[in-house]
N, C-alpha and C positions, 0 to 999 in steps of 0.2 A: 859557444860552448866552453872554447878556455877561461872566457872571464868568466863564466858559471861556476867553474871549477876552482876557481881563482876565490871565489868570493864563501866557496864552502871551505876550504881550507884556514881561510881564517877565522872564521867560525870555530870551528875546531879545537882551535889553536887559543882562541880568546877563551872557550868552554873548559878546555885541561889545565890553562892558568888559571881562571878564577877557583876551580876545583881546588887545585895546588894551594891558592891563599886560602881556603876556608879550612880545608884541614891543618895547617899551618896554626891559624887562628886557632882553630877548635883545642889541638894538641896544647898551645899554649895555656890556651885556658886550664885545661886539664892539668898543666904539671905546675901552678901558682898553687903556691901552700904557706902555710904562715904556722908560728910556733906558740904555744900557750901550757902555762905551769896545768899539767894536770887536777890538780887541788884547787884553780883557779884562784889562787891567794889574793891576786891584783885582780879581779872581776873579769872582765873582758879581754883586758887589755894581750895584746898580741906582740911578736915578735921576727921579725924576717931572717933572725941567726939561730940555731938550734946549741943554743946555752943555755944556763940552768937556769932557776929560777930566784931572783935574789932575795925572796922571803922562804922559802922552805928548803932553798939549795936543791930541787926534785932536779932532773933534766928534764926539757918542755918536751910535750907531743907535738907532731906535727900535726895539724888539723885541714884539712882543704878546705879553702878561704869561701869558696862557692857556698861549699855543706854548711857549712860555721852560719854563712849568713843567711841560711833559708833557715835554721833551727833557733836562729837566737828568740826568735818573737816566741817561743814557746821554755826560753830555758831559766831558771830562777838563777840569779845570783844569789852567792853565797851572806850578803847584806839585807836580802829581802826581807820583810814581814811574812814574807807569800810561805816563806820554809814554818812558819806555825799552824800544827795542824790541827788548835783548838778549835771547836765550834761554837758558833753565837749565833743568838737571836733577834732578827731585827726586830724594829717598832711594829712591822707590820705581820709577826708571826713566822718569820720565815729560817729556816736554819740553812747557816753559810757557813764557809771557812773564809779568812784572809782574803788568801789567793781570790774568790768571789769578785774581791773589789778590783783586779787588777786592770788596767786599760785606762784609768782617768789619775789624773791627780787626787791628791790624798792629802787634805787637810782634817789634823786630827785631834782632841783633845780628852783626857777623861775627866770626868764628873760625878755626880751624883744627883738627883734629881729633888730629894728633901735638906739639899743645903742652902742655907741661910747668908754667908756670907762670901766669901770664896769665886763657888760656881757661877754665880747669875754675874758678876764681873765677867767670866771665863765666856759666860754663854755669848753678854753683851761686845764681850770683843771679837768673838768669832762673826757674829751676825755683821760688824764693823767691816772683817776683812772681804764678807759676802758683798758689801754695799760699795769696796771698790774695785773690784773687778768686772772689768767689761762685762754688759749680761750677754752676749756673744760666748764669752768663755764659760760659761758657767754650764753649759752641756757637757765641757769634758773634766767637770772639776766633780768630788765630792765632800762633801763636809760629815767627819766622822765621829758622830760623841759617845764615848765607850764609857759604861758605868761602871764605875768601883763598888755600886752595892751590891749585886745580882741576885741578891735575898729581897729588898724592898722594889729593883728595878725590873720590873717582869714587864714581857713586850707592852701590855696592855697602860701601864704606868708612862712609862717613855714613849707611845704614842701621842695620851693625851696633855706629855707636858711638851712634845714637837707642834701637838694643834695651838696650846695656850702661847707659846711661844714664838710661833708663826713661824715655824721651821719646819713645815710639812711639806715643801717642795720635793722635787725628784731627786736635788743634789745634796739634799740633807738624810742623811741615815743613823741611827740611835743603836747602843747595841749591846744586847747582855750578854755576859758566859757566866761562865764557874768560876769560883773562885780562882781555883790554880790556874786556869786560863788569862782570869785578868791580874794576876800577879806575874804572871809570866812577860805578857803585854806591859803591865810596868816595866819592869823591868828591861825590854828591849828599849824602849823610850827614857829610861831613866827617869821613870816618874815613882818618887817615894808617896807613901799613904799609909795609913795608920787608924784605925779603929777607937775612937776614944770613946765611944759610948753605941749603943745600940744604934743610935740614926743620926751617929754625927761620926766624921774622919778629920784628921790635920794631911793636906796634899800638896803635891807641888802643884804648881800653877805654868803647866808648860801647855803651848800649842808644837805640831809638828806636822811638818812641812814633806809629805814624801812622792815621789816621781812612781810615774805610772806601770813601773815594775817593782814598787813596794821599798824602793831603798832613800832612805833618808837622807835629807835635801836641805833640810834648816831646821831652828829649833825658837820660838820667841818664848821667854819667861818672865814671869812676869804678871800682874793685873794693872789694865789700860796702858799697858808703855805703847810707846812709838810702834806701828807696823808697818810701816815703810818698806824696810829690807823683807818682811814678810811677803806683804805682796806683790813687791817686784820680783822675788821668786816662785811667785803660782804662776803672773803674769810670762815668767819665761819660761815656764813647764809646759805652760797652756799655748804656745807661738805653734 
């Protein structure tokens, strides 16, 4: 009976300790908190001292480090595309916003679909960066071609030049807006254009490169140059 006794006692005793370390634990967890410029100047980025902020001078918030990290998967940085709240229409009829495409990589280019010179370079070097990346990655990637006409590119136009073009895949998307929309979208991209005739523009010639919360990751310009650093940057989006 005493070693019975003997043997509940410790019991007991092993129960009130471990009890003791999990509140211990839990408390700790509870008072880890990390600092961040309110305005989010620096995107993410955090701080373990509650000093100011050395782009806006604000003083940071403290943020609890747990909360921070269950919300990020839903919060835009202040870099994203995702913040334009134009809408467009794909090939296939459909109206989106930006934000739509968020969750995959984001290769993107604009064009126009009655150009002659220019674009079918533009088009043939995107189809290029398609043909080396792993076809494994190409589930999480999309290829994005945004028209600068959106008077002659109507969904129906930009489907059948994705069928002639053989870019009617799941990872290829075409897309019209408005006017101020796609001049807005230049301009995030730094892409100039210009109107010189009814069915002709002078463009830049940029592909762009962005990470699967919409913020811009690389930029190749150019028609046929080297894409090397190009796709070694989808390839490390895509890991």
């Amino acid at each position: 009976m005493k070693y019975l006794k003997t043997i509940i006692s410790v019991m007991m005793l092993l129960i009130v300790v471990t009890s003791c370390n999990s509140d211990k634990s839990k408390g700790s967890q509870e008072e880890v908190a990390v600092y961040q410029c309110p305005m989010q100047c620096e995107g993410d980025k955090t701080y373990t001292e509650n000093v100011t902020c050395p782009i806006c001078k604000m003083d940071l918030k403290q943020v609890d480090a747990q909360v921070k990290k269950s919300e990020a998967s839903d919060e835009i940085s202040g870099e994203s595309i995702f913040n334009l709240t134009s809408k467009w229409n794909t090939e296939e009829g459909k109206e989106i916003q930006l934000e739509d495409l968020k969750g995959k990589t984001l290769v993107m280019v604009m064009i126009y679909t009655s150009c002659k010179a220019a674009c079918p370079r533009l088009v043939a070097d995107m189809r290029n960066i398609e043909a080396k990346i792993p076809k494994e990655r190409l589930q999480n990637l999309n290829f994005v071609l945004v028209s600068i006409d959106p008077t002659v590119d109507t969904p129906k136009r930009l489907k059948d030049f994705a069928i002639e073009n053989v870019m009617d895949d799941e990872h290829w998307t075409f897309l019209q807006g408005t006017e101020s929309g796609v001049r807005e979208f230049a301009n995030v991209l730094s892409v100039k254009y210009k109107e010189i005739s009814p069915i002709d523009f002078s463009h830049s010639n940029i592909i762009s490169v962005f990470n699967s919360e919409g913020e811009l990751i690389h930029q190749q310009e150019g028609l046929g140059v080297d894409n090397k650093e190009t796709v070694e940057a989808i390839i490390q989006l895509t890991q």
